[in-house]
C-alpha positions as CSV (number, residue, x, y, z in Angstrom):
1,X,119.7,136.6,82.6
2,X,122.5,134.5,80.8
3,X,121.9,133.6,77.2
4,X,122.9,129.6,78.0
5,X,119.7,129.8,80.4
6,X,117.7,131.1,77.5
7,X,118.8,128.1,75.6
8,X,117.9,125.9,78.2
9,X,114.7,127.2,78.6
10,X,113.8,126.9,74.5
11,X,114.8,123.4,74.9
12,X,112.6,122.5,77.9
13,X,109.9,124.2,76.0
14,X,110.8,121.7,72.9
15,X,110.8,119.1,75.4
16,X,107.7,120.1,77.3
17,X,105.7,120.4,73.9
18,X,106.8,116.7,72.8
19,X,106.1,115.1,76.6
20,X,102.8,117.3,77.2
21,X,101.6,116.3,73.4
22,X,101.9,112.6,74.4
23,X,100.7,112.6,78.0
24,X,97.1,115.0,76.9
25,X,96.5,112.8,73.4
26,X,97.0,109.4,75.1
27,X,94.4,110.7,78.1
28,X,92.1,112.2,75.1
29,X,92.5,109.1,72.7
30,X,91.8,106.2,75.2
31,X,88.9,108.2,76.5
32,X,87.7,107.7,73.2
33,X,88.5,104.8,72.3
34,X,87.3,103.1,75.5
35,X,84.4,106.1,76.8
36,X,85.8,104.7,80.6
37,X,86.2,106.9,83.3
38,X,87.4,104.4,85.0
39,X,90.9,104.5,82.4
40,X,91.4,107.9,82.4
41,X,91.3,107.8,86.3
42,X,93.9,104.3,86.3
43,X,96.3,106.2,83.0
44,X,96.4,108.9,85.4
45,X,97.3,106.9,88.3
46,X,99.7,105.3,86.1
47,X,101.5,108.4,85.8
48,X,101.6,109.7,89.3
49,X,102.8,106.7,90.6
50,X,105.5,106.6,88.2
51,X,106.8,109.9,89.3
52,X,106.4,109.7,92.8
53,X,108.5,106.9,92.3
54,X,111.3,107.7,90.6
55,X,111.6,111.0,91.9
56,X,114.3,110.2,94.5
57,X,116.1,108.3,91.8
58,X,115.9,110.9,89.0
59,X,116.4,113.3,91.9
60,X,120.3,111.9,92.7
61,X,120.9,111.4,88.8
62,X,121.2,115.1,88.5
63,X,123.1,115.6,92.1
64,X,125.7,113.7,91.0
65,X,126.4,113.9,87.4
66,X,126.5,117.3,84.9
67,X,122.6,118.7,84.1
68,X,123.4,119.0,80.4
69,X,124.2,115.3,80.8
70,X,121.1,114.3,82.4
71,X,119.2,115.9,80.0
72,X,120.4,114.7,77.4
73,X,119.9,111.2,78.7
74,X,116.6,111.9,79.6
75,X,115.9,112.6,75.5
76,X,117.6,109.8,74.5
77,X,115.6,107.1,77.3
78,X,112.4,109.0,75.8
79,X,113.1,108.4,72.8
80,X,113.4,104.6,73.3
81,X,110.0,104.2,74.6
82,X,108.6,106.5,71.8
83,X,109.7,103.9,69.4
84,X,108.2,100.8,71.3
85,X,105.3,102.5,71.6
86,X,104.8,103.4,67.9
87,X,105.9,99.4,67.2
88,X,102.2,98.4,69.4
89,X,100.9,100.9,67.5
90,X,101.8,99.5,64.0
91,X,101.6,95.8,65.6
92,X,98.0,96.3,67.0
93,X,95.6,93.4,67.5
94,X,92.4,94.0,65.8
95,X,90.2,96.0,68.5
96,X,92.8,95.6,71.2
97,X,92.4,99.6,72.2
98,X,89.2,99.5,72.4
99,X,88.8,97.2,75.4
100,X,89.7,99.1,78.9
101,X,90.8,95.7,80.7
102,X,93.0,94.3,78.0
103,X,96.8,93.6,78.6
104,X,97.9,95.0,75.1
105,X,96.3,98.8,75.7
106,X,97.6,99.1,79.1
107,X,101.6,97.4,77.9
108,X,100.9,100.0,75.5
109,X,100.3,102.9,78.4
110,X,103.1,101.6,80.1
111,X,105.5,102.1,77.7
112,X,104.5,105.7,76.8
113,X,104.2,106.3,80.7
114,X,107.6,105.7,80.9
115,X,108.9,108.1,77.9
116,X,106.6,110.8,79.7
117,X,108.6,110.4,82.6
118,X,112.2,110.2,81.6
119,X,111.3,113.6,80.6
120,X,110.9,114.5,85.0
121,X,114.6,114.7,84.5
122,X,114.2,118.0,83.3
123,X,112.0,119.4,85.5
124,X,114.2,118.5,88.4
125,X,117.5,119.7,86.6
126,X,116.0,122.8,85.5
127,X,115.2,124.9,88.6
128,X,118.5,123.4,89.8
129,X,120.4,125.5,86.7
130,X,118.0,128.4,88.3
131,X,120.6,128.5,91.4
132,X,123.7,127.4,89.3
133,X,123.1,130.3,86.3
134,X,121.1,133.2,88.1
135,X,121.8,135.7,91.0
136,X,119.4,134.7,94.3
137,X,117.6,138.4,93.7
138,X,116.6,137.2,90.1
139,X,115.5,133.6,91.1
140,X,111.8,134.8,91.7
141,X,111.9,136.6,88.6
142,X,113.5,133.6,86.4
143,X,111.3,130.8,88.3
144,X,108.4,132.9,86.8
145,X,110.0,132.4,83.0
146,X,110.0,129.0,83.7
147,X,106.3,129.0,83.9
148,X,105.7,130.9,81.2
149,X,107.9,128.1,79.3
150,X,105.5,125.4,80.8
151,X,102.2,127.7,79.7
152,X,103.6,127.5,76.6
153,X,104.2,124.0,76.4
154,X,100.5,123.9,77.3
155,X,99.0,125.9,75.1
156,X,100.9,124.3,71.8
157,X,100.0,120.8,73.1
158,X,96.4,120.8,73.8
159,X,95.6,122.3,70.4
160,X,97.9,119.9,68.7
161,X,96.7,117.1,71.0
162,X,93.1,117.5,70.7
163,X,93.6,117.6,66.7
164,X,96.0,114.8,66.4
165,X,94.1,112.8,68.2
166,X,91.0,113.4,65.8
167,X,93.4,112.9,62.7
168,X,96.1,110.4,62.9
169,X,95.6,109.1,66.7
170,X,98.3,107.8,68.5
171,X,100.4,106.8,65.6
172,X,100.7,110.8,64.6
173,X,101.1,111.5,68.0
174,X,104.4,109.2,68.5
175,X,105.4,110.3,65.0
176,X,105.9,113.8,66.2
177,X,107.0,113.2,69.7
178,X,110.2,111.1,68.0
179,X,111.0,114.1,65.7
180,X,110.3,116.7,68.7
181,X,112.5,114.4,71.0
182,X,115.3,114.3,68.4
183,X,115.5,117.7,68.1
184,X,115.9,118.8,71.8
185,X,118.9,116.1,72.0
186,X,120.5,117.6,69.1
187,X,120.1,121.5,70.2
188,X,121.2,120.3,74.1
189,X,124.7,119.1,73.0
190,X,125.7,122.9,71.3
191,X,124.6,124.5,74.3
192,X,127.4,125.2,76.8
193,X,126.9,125.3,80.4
194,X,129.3,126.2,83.4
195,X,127.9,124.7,86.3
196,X,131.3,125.1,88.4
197,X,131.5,121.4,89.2
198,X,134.7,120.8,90.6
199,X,136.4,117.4,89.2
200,X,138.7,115.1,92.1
201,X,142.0,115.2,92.4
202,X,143.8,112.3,91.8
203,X,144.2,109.7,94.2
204,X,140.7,111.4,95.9
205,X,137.6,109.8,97.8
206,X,134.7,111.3,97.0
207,X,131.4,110.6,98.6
208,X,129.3,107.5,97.2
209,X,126.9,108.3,94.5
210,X,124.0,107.0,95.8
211,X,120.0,108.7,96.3
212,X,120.4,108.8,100.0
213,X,117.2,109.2,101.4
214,X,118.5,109.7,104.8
215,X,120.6,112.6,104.4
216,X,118.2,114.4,102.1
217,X,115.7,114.0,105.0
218,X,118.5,115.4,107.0
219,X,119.1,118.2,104.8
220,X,115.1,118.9,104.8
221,X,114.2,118.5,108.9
222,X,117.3,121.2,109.1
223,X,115.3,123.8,108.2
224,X,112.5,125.0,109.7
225,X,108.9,124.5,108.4
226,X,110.5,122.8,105.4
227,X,108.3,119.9,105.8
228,X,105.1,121.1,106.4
229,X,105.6,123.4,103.0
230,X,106.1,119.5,101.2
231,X,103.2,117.9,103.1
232,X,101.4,121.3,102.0
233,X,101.8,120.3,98.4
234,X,101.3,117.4,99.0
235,X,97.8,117.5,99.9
236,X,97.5,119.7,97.2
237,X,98.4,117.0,95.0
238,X,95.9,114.8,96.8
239,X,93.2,116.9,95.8
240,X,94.4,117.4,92.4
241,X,94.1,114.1,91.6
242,X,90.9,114.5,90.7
243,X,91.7,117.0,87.8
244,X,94.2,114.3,87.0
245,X,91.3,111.5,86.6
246,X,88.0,113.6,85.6
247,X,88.5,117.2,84.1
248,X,89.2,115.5,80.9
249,X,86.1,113.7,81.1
250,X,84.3,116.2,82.7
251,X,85.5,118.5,79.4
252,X,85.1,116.0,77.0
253,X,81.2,114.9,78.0
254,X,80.4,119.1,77.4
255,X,82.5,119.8,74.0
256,X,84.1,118.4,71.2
257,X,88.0,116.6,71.5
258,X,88.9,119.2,69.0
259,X,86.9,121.8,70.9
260,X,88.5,120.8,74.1
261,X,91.9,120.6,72.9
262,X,91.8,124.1,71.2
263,X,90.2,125.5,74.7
264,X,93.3,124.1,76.5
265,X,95.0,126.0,74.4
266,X,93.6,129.4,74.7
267,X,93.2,128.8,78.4
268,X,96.8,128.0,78.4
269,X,98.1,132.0,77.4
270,X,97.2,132.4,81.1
271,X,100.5,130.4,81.9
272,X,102.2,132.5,79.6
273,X,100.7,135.9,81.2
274,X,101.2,134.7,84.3
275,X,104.7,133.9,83.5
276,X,105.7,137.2,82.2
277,X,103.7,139.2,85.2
278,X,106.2,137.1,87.7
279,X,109.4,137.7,85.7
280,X,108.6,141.7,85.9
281,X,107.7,141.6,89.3
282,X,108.8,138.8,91.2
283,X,107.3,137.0,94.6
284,X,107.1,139.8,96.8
285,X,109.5,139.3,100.4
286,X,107.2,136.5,101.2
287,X,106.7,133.9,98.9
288,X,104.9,131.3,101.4
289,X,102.3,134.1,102.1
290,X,101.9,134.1,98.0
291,X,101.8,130.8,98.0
292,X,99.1,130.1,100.4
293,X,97.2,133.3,98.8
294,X,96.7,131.7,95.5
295,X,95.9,128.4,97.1
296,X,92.7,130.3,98.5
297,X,91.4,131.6,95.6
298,X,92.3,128.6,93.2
299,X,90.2,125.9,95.8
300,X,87.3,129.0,96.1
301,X,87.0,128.8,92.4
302,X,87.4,125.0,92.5
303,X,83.8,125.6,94.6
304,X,82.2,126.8,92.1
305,X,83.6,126.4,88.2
306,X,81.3,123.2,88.0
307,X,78.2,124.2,89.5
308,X,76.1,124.0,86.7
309,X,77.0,122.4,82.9
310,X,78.4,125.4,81.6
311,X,81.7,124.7,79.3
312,X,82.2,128.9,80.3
313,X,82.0,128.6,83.4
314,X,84.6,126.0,83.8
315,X,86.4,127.5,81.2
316,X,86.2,130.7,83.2
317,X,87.9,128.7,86.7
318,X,90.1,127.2,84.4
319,X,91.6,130.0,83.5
320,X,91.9,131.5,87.0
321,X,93.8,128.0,88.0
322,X,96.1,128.4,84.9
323,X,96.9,131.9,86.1
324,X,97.8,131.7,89.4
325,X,99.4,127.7,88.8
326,X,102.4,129.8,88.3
327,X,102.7,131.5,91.6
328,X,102.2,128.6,93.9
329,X,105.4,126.4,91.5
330,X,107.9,129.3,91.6
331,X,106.9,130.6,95.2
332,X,108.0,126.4,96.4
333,X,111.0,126.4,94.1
334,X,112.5,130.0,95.1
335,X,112.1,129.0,98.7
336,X,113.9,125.5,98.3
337,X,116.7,127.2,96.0
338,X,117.4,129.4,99.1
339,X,117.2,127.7,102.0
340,X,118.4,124.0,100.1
341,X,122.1,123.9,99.5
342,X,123.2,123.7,95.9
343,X,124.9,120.1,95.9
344,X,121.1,118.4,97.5
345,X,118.7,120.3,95.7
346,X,118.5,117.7,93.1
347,X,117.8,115.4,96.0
348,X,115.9,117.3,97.3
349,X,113.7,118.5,94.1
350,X,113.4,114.8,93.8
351,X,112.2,114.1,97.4
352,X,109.7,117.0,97.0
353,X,108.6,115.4,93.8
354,X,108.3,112.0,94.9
355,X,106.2,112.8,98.2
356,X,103.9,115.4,97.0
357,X,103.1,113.2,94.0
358,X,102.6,110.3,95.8
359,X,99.4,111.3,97.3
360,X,97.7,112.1,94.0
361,X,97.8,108.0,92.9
362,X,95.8,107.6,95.6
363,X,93.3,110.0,94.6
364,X,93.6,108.7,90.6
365,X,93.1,105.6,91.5
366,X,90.5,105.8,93.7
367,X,88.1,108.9,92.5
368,X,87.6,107.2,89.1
369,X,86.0,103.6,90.1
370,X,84.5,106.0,92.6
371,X,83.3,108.3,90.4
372,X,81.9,106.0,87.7
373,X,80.0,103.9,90.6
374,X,79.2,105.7,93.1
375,X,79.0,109.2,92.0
376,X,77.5,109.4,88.7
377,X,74.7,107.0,90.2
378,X,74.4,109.6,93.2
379,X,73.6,112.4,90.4
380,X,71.6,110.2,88.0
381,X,68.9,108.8,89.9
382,X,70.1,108.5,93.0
383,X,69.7,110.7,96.3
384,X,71.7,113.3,94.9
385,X,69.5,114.1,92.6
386,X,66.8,114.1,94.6
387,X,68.2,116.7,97.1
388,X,70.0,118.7,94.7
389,X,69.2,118.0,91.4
390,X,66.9,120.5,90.8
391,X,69.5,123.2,91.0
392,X,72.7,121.4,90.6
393,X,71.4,119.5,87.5
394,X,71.4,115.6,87.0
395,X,73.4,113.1,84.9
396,X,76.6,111.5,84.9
397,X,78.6,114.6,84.3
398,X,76.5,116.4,87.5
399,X,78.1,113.7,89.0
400,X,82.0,114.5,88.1
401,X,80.8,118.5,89.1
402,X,80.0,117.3,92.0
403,X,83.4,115.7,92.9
404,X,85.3,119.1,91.4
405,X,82.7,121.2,94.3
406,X,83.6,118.9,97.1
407,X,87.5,119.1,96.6
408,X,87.4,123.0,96.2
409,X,85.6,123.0,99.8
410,X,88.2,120.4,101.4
411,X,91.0,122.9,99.8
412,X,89.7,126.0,100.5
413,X,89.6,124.3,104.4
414,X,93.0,122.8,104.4
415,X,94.5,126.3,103.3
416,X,93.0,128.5,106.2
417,X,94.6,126.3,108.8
418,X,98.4,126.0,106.7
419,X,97.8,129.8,107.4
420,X,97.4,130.3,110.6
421,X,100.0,127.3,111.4
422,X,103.1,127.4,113.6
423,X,104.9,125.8,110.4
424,X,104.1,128.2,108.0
425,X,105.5,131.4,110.5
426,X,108.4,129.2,111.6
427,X,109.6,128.7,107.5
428,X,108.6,132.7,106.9
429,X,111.3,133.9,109.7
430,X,113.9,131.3,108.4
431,X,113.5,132.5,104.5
432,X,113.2,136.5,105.8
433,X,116.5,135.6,107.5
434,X,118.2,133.6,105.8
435,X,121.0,133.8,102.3
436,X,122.3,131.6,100.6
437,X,125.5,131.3,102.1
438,X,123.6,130.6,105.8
439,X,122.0,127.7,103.8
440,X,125.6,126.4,102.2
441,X,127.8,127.5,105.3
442,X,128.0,125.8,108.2
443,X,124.9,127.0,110.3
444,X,122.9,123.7,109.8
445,X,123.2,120.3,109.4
446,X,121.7,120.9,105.6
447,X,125.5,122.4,104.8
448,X,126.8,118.8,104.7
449,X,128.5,117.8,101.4
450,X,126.1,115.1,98.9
């Protein structure tokens, strides 16, 4: 593999390290600060609904303009926020964080939200430098580094999280994001990339820059199965919003910050292994079937990592989801690099990001007011307790387990019929048959120019 994709890869990992730091400490410190599950659940909301709806937007940045560019804007609009946000910090009302309804903590969320996400640029642009910089036999192979780089990310950023959190707070976290931030600019502008764009001639037309919805849609209904592998994800995403609004609580009411934090952190070399295992051996020919595999096992082990209050036992499914994570991202993203051609995928990348994260705001938003009063009464003293308490176990965190146990069912469910769908044979056939040049020629409507 090129040594300019190496370079883009060490400065994603920079970049992932800064974002990942600020989006687990804010989670971790307003937990704390506020011991609501009701604003973990709403911060994470926050999030998801910011990326589901910029995706198109962020999507069509880096269609039409160079990636290096992109990303380097994407450091320099994070960077703007980092600094607002460390202003609130320094500027803070007396007790103003501590209150889970007030205006000035979630301004404050807001702003940091927003740095978060300037960094989706990146993970947009990136697997789109996949197709630009590697052969389509290494894709697999490379899509694999890429989440090793993310396990990575992980596993620095929970252990720094967890103890900047209990050390400096906020203030130290924004301190180091603006340093981290700063450096990936700096490194991005000596690293050269030929991406083959071809400028206009003079006197030219070229086609409008704009996020065109439409045609991406176009591009996406061209191919068969396409679809249902997005609204696959997508429900995915629906269920894992409730990672997004509880595991963090559910961790936190079992262990330490600092414990939890440095957990994340061992759990998080099983990115990294997982990684390296996919860049040695790739996909296999099929990489819906290996998709849908790993979706089995992950939503079995979803079943039964909170069965009883056991910080190994969840570390234990935790692990197994961190493992296999991997597969499921670079199984989506080789088959879009092949069967998407070049000048959408950003589009399309965006598109995919924008629906499949749109379900899990829904699930944020609603699983934490659900959680806090509905649930946690149900395990407390309620009939859940009753009927399954003696087993199961009782208390407001039995209550967050038993949220984790129903998903995993739901999952395990919805996976056994994607397998045995029409859709998911239909998008096998087309990958098994299909190139790069069938996607980019002019078999389909997808081969239209952006």
């Amino acid at each position: 593999m090129t040594k300019p994709f190496h370079h883009i890869l060490a400065n994603n990992l920079v970049a992932n390290i800064t974002n990942f730091t600020v989006w687990f400490a804010l989670t971790f410190w307003v937990y704390i600060e506020t011991q609501s599950v009701f604003a973990t659940g709403m911060i994470a909301g926050v999030y998801l609904v910011f990326t589901a709806a910029f995706g198109f937007w962020l999507g069509s940045i880096v269609d039409h303009n160079p990636k290096k560019l992109a990303m380097m804007g994407s450091s320099l609009v994070s960077l703007g926020f980092y600094v607002l946000s460390l202003a609130m910090v320094l500027f803070e009302p007396e007790g103003a964080f501590t209150n889970p309804y007030g205006w000035y903590l979630w301004a404050f969320v807001l702003l940091v939200m927003l740095g978060v996400i300037a960094g989706n640029i990146r993970s947009i642009a990136l697997p789109t430098l996949v197709t630009i910089l590697i052969p389509e036999d290494e894709r697999d192979k490379a899509n694999g580094l890429v989440g090793m780089v993310s396990g990575i990310g992980f596993l620095t950023t929970s252990v720094i999280s967890g103890f900047l959190v209990a050390w400096g707070g906020m203030f130290a976290t924004l301190l180091l994001a603006l340093a981290l931030t700063l450096l990936a600019f700096v490194h991005l502008n000596f690293v050269r990339i030929d991406e083959g764009r071809v400028e206009s001639a003079p006197g030219e037309v070229m086609p409008p820059r704009t996020v065109d919805i439409r045609g991406t849609i176009g591009v996406i209904a061209a191919v068969p199965g396409l679809f249902a592998l997005i609204f696959f994800a997508t429900f995915n995403n629906f269920l894992g919003g409730v990672f997004m609004a509880l595991l963090d609580a559910y961790g936190l009411s079992l262990v330490s910050v600092q414990v939890w934090g440095l957990l994340f952190g061992v759990l998080s070399t099983a990115f990294i292994a997982s990684g390296i295992i996919i860049a040695k051996t790739g996909l296999g020919k099929n990489p819906l079937k290996t998709l849908l595999m790993v979706n089995v096992i992950t939503w079995t082990v979803c079943c039964v990592f909170t069965l009883q209050s056991s910080i190994w036992l969840l570390a234990g499914g935790m692990f197994v989801w961190m493992l296999l994570g991997p597969y499921a991202e670079a199984a989506e993203h080789t088959t879009l690099q092949k069967v998407v051609p070049l000048e959408r995928q950003g589009r399309v990348f965006g598109f995919a990001q924008s629906i499949e994260q749109s379900a899990s705001p829904l699930t944020a938003f609603l699983i934490g007011p659900l959680t806090q009063f509905y649930f946690i009464p149900l395990m407390t003293d309620g009939a859940g307790a009753d009927t399954i308490g003696s087993w199961f176990g009782t208390g407001p965190e039995r209550g967050i387990a038993l949220v984790f146990t129903l998903a995993g069912v739901i999952g395990v469910i919805v996976t056994v019929l994607a397998f045995n769908s029409p859709q998911y044979r239909k998008l096998s056939a087309f990958y098994a048959r299909g190139s790069d040049d069938d996607a980019a020629g002019g078999g389909t409507p997808a081969a239209s120019p952006a």
